[in-house]
C-alpha positions in Angstrom: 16.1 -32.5 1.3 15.8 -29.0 -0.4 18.6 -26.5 0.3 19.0 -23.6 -1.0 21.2 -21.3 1.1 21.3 -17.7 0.7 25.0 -16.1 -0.2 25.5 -13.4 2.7 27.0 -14.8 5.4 28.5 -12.2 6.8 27.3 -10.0 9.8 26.1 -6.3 8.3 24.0 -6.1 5.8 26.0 -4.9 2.5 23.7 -2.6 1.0 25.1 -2.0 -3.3 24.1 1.5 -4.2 24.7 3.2 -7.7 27.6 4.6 -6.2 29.6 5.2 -2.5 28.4 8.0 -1.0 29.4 9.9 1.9 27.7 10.7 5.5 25.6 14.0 6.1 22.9 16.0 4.5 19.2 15.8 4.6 16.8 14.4 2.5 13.3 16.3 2.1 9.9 14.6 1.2 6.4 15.7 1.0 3.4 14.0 2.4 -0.1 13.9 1.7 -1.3 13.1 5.0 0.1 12.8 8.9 1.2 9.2 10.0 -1.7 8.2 12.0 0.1 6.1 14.1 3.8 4.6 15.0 2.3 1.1 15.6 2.8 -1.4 13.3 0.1 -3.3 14.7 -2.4 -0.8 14.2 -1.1 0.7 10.8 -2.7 0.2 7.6 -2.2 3.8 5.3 0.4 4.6 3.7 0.8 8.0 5.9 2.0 5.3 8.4 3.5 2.9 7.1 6.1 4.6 4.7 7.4 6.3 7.9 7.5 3.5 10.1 9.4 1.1 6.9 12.5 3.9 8.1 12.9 3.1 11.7 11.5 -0.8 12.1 13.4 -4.2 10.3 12.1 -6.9 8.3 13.6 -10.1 7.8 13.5 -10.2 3.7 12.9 -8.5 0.8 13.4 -7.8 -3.0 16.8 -7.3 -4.5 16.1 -4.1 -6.3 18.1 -5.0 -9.4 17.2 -8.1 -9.6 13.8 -8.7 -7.6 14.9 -11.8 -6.2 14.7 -12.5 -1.9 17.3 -10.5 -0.4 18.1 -10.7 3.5 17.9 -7.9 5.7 17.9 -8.2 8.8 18.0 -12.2 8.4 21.6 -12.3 6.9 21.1 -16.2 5.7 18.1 -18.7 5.0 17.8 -22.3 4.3 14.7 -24.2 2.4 13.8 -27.9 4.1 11.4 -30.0 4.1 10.5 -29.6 0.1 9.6 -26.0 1.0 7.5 -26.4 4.0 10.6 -25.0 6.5 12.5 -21.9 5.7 15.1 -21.8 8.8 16.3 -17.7 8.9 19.4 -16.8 10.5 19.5 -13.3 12.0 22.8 -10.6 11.8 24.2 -11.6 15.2 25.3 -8.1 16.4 22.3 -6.1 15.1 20.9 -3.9 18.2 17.8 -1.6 18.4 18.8 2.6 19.0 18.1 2.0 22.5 20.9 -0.6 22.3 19.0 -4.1 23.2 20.1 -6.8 21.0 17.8 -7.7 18.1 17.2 -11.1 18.4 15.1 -14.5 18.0 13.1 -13.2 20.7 11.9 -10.3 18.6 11.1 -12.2 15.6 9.0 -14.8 17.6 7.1 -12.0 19.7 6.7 -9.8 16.3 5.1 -13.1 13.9 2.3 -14.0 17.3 1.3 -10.5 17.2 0.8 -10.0 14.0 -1.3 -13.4 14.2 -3.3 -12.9 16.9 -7.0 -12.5 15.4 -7.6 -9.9 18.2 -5.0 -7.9 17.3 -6.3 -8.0 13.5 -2.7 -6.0 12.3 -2.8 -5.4 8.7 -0.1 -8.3 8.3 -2.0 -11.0 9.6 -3.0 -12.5 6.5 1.2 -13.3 6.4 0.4 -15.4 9.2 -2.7 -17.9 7.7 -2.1 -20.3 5.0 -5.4 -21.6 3.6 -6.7 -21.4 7.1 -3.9 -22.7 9.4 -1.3 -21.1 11.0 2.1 -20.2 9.8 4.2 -21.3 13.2 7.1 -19.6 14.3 9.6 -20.7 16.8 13.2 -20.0 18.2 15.7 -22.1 17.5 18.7 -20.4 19.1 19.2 -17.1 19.9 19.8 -16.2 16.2 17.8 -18.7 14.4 14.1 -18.7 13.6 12.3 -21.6 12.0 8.9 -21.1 10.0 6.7 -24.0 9.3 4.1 -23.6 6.3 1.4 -26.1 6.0 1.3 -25.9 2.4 3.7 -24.5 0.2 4.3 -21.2 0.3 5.3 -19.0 -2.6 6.6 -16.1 -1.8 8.0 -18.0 2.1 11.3 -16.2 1.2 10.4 -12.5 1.3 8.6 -12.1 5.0 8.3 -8.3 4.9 6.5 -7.9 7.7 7.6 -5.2 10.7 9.6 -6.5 13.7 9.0 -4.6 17.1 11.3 -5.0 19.9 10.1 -7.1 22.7 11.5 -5.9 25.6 9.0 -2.8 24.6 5.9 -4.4 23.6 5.6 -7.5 25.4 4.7 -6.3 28.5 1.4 -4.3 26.7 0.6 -7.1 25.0 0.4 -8.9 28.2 -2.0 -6.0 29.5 -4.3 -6.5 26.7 -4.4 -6.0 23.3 -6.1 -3.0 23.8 -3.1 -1.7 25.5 -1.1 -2.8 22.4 -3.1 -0.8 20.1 -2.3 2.5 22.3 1.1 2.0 22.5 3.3 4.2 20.6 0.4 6.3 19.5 1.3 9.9 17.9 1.0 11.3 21.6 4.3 9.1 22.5 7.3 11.2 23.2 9.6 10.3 19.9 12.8 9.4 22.7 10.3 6.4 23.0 10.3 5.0 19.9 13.1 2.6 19.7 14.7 1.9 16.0 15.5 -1.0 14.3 16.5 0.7 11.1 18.4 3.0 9.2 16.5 6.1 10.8 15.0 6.8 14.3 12.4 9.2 15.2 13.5 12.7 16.5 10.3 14.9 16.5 6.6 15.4 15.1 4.8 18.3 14.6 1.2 17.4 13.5 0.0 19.2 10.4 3.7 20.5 9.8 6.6 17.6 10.0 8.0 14.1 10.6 11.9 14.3 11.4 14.1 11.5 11.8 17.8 10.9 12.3 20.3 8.5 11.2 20.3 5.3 13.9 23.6 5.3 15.2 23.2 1.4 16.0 21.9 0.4 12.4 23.6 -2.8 10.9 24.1 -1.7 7.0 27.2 -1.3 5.6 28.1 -0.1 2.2 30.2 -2.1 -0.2 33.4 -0.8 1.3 32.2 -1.6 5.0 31.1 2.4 5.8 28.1 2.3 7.9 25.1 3.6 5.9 22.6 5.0 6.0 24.7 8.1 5.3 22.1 10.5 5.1 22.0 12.3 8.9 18.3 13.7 8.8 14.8 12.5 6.8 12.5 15.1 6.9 9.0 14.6 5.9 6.7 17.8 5.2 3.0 17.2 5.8 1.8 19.1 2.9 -2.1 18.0 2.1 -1.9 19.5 -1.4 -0.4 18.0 -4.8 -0.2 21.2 -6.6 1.4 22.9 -2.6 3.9 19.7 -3.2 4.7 20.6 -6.4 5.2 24.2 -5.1 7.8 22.9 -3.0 10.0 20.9 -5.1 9.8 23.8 -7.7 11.1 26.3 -5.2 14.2 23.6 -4.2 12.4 22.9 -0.7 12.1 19.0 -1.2 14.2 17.0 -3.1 12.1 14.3 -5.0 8.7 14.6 -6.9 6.3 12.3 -8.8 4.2 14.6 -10.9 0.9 13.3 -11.0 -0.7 15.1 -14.6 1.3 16.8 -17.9 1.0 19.9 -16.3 3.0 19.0 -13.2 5.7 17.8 -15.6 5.7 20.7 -17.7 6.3 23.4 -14.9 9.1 21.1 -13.8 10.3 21.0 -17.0 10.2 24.9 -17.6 12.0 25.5 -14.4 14.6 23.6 -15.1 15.0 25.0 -18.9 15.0 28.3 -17.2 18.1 27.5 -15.2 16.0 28.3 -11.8 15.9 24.6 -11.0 18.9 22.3 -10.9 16.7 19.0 -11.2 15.8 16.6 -13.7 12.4 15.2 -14.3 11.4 11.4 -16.2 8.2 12.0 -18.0 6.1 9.0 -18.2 9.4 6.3 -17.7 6.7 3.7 -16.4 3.0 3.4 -15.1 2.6 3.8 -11.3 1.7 0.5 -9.2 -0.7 2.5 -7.3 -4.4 2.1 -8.0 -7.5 4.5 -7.8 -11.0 3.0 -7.6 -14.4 3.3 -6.1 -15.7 1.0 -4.0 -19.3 0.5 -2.3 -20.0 -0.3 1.2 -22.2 -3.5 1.7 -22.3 -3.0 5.3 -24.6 0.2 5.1 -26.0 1.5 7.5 -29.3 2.1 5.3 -30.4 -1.6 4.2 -32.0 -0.3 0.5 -28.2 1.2 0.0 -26.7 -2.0 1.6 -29.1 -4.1 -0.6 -28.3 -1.4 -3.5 -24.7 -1.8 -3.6 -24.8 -5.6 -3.3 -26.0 -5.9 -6.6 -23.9 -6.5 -9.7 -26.1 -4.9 -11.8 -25.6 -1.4 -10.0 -22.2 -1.5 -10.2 -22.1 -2.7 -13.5 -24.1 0.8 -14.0 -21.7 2.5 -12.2 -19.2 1.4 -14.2 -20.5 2.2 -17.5 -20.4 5.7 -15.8 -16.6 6.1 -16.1 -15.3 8.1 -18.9 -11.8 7.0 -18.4 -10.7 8.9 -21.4 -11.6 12.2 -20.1 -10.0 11.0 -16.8 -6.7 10.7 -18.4 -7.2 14.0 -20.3 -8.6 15.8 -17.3 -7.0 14.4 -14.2 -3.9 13.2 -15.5 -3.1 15.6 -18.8 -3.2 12.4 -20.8 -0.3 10.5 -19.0 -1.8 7.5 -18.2 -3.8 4.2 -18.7 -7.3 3.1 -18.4 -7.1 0.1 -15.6 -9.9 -2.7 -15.4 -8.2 -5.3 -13.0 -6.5 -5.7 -9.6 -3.1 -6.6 -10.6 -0.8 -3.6 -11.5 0.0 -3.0 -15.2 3.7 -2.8 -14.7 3.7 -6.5 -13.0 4.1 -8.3 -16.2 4.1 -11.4 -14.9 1.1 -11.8 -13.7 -1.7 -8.5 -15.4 -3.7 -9.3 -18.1 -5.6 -6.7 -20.0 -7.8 -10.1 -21.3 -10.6 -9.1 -18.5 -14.3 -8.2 -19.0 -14.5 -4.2 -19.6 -17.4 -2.0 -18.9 -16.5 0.2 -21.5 -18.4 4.1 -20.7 -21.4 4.0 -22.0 -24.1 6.2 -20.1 -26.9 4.5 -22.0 -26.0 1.0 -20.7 -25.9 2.2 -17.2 -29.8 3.4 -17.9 -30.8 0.4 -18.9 -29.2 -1.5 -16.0 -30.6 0.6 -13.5 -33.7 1.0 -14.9 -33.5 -3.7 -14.9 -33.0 -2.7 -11.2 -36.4 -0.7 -10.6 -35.2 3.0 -11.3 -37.4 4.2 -14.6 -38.6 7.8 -13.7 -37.2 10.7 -13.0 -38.8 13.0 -10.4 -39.3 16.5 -10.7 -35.6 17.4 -9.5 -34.7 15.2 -12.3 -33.8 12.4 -9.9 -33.8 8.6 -11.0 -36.7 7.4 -8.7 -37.6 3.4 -8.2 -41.4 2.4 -7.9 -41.6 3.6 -4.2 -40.2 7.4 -5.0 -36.8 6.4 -3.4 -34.2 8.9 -5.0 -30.9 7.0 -6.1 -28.8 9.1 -4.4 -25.3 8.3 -2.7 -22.2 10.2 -1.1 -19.0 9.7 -2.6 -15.7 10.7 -0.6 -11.9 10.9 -1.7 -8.6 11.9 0.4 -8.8 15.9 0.1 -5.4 17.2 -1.5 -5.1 14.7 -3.5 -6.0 16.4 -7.0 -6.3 13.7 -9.0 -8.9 12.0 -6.9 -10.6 14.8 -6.8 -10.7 15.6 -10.5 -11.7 11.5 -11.3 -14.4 11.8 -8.4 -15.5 14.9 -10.1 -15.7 13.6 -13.3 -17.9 10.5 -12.4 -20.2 12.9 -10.6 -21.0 15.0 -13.6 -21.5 11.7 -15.7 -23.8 10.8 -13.4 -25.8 13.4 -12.4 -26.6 13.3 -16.5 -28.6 10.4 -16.2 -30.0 11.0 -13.0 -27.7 9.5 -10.3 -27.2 11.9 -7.3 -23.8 12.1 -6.1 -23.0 13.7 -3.2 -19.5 14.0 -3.8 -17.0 15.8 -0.8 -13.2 15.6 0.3 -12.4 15.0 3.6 -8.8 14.1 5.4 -7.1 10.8 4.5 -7.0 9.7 7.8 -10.6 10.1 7.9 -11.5 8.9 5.2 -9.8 5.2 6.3 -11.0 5.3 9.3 -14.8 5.0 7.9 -12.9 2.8 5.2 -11.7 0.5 8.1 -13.9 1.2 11.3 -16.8 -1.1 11.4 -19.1 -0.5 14.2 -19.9 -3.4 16.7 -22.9 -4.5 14.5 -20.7 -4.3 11.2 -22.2 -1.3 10.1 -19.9 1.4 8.3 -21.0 5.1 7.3 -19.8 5.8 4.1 -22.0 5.5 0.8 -18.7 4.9 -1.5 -15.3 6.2 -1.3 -12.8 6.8 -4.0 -9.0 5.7 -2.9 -6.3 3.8 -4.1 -4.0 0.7 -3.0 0.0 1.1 -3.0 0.1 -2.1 -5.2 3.1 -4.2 -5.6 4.5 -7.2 -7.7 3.6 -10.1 -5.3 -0.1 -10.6 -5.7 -0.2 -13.5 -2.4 0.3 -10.0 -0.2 -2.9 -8.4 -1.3 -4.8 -11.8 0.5 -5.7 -8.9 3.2 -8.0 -7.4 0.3 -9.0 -10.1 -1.3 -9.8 -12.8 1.2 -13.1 -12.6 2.9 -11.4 -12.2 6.6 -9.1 -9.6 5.3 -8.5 -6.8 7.2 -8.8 -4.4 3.8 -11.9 -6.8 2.2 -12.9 -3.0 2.1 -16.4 -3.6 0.1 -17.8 -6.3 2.7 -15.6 -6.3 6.0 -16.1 -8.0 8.4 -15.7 -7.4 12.2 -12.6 -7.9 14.2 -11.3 -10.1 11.3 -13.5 -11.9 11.1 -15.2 -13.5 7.6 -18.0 -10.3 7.3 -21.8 -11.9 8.0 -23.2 -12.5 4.2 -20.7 -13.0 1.5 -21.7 -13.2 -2.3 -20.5 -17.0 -4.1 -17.9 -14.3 -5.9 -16.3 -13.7 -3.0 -15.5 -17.1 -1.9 -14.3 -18.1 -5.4 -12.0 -15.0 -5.1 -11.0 -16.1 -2.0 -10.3 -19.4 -3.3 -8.0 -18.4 -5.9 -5.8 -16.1 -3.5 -5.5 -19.3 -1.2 -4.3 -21.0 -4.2 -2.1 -18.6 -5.8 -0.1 -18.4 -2.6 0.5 -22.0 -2.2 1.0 -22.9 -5.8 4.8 -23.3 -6.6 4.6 -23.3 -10.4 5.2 -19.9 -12.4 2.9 -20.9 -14.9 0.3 -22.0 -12.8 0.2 -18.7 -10.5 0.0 -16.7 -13.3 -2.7 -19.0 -14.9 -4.3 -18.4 -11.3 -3.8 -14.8 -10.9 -5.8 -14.2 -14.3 -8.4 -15.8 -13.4 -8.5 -13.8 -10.6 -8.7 -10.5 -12.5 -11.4 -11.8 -15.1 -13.6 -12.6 -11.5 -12.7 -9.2 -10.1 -13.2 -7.3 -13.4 -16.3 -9.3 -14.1 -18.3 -8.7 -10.5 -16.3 -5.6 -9.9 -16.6 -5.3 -6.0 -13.8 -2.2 -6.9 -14.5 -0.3 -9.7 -10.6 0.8 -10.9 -10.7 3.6 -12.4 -7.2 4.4 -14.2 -3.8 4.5 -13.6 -1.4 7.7 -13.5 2.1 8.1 -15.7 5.1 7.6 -13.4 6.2 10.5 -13.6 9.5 11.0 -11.0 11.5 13.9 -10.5 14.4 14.8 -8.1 17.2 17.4 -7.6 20.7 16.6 -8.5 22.2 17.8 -5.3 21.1 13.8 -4.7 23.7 10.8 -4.9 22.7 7.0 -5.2 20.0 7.5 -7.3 19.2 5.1 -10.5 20.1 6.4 -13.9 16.9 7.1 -16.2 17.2 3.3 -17.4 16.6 2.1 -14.3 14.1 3.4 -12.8 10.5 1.7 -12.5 8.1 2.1 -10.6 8.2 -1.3 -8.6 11.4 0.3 -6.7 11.9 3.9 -7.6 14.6 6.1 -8.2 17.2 4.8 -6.1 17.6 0.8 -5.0 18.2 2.0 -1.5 17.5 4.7 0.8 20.6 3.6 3.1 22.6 4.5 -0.2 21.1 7.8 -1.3 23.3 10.5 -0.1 23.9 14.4 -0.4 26.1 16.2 -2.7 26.0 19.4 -1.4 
């Protein structure tokens, strides 16, 4: 028998900041975007789900110094069975803000909603190993057992959100259309019960998130002080980068990431003028985030559904990317071309030895003239045989000014060699629900959309991309998670190697795995990356807990914890 046994035994959760801190103060953020929803279930955007990682508990995570599994609300674990049985043991004492126990029961309820195919939560690929279930079962009161049918890699970090029971349960029993409503943006924040560091105290839409320290959390610091310390988290909705900026340069929020070399430099002045007291970390790391186009397959026009299926087309479209000016333009040369699915800063498993569709607007004339467009009209429109006008819309998050610049710049290339882009920002929230809103015949109504994925250093928790019932398999979704109708041999082989990466063991292997994967994705290019951003972070020094210039990265930030960030002033 296996048995590896994790350290922590006792009850709170010690949480090892930078530094002890002291209770009190507020921390400030900017947003891009309102949360569209308080359900975990239903989330799937960031706008969400960085708000909802404050108030609900996981069971594991990464050690931020050392990136190995770390308990959270699990204070304990034990590996049977040759991997195949993790047993978690919970913090017995832990209690949600409404003062219920956090138990078993939670865990249990939590993993068979997340599975349930009806429910389709963002998660669920967490739940379904190579096609069977991951089961979940009580074993006491505190206890948990999961049982993989295959090996699982990364079975020690199950970061998926726990609800309480005694809330949910009886929805759930009223339908899972009744779930989905339930704490919706309309619920009174008194409703929302807390599980973590923060709880929610109001929402403004358009204006603000507040939330306030949860009384009944279960962290400690390392000389047993309950954290988190900070009393408020405040999150402005503020739909513009450069409005964003405007705030931390006037001393309004408290942390930054510049998104271009101009960003940095007014930062930078500031500060040398003595107006700002912050400091700013100029290109310290490349961001995990991605930005790339994709296509919709499930069109609701069959020549543009047909259209975008083919390889060739995209191919074209790639050759349309003049990354170089992308950097220059959109980012003020801080940044990287990126050609693959993996982030650059996870070493262990990115390759930059993928097929690369350099820019090269000649190529992309010769491929889409292979695919029937050879004339121009008299607009100056690549027609096909039939007069058909190659034409396409192309949205991105408005507010977001990098997008906007990179969806820009692709527009202008291609409206050189004839390609008509209809390029328009709309809302985030919009924009993912056309993203992520099939209708009941699997139609979508976007042409292509320009938008990014948060990344991370785990690639098995991208299956909900990458494998063909995944709720994000954003190019070719299918309905109600299910596998979408017609699926191209890439897919499947893509889907393959994501089953395999997650139940392969071996380091060597994975990573043998995982570039295979990016040559496949790279070479059929169902996302079209575009290029990743300089991380560029900034923060005011009126901030305690926060990592010194060395460590920072973008994998966790500027500070290992927010339970451990505290206020100065």
């Amino acid at each position: 028998m296996l048995a590896l046994v994790g350290a922590a035994l006792a009850q709170p959760k010690v949480f090892r900041g930078t530094e002890i801190g002291r209770p009190g103060g507020a921390y400030r953020v900017t947003a891009i975007s309102d949360p569209r929803t308080w359900n975990p279930f239903v989330a799937r955007e960031t706008s969400s789900t960085d708000i909802i990682a404050l108030f609900l508990p996981y069971l594991t995570a990464y050690d931020p110094y050392t990136q190995a599994p770390e308990g959270r609300l699990a204070r304990s674990w034990e590996v049977r069975n040759n991997g195949l049985t993790v047993i978690f043991r919970l913090r017995e004492g832990a209690r949600w803000s409404d003062g219920q126990p956090i138990t078993a029961d939670d865990v249990i309820f939590s993993a068979t909603v997340h599975a349930d195919p009806q429910v389709n939560s963002n998660s669920r690929s967490s739940f379904i190993l190579d096609g069977q279930p991951i089961r979940w079962t009580k074993v006491d009161q505190y206890t948990v057992r999961a049982d993989f049918p295959k090996p699982y890699a990364p079975a020690l970090i199950q970061g998926w959100y726990i609800v309480p029971r005694h809330i949910f349960e009886p929805a759930y029993r009223a339908g899972v259309q009744r779930l989905q409503t339930l704490w919706n943006l309309d619920t009174p924040p008194a409703q929302i019960v807390s599980g973590g560091p923060f709880r929610l105290e109001s929402y403004v839409k358009g204006e603000r998130v507040v939330l306030v320290r949860n009384p009944n959390y279960w962290g400690v610091d390392e000389r047993n002080n309950p954290v988190a310390y900070l009393e408020r988290y405040t999150v402005q909705i503020v739909p513009d980068l450069n409005a964003q900026l405007a705030r931390f340069l006037a001393g309004d929020a408290d942390t930054f990431a510049a998104a271009n070399a101009d960003q940095v430099a007014q930062v930078l002045e500031r500060i040398r003028a003595g107006r700002l007291r912050a400091e700013i970390f100029p290109n310290v790391d490349v961001t995990l985030g991605t930005n790339f186009i994709v296509f919709n397959w499930n069109n609701k026009d069959p020549f543009k559904a047909n259209l975008f299926r083919q390889v060739k087309f995209r191919r074209a479209m790639a050759h349309l990317m003049d990354k170089k000016s992308m950097i220059e333009v959109a980012l003020g040369g801080l940044g990287q071309p990126q050609w693959s699915p993996i982030s650059i800063p996870n070493k262990a498993f990115f390759t930059d030895d993928v097929p690369k569709y350099e820019f090269n607007p000649q190529r992309a004339q010769q491929l889409l003239a292979e695919l029937g467009f050879r004339t121009r009209n008299r607009d100056g429109w690549l027609v096909n045989s039939e007069g058909r006008v190659l034409e396409f819309n192309l949205f991105t998050n408005q507010g977001n000014t990098v997008r906007e610049r990179i969806a820009q710049i692709f527009r202008d290339e291609a409206r050189k060699i004839g390609v008509k882009v209809e390029y328009r920002p709309i809302d985030f929230n919009e924009l993912v629900r056309q993203l992520t809103s099939p209708a009941a015949d699997g139609t979508r109504e976007f042409d292509a959309i320009l938008i990014g994925l948060t990344g991370g250093i785990e690639p098995a928790f991208s299956r909900n991309v990458w494998e063909l019932d995944g709720s994000l398999h954003m190019w070719n979704l299918g309905v109600g998670g299910k596998r979408p109708a017609n699926v191209e041999p890439f897919e499947v082989l893509i889907d393959n190697l994501m089953r395999r990466g997650a139940t392969t063991l071996d380091q060597a292997q994975r990573r043998q795995i995982y570039v295979q994967f990016q040559r496949v994705v790279a070479e059929n290019l169902p996302i079209i990356y575009t290029v990743a951003p300089a991380y560029n972070p900034a923060r005011l020094t009126r901030l305690g807990g926060m990592f010194p210039r060395e460590q920072i990265n973008s994998i966790v930030g500027q500070a290992p914890y927010i339970e451990t960030v505290f206020a100065k002033e």
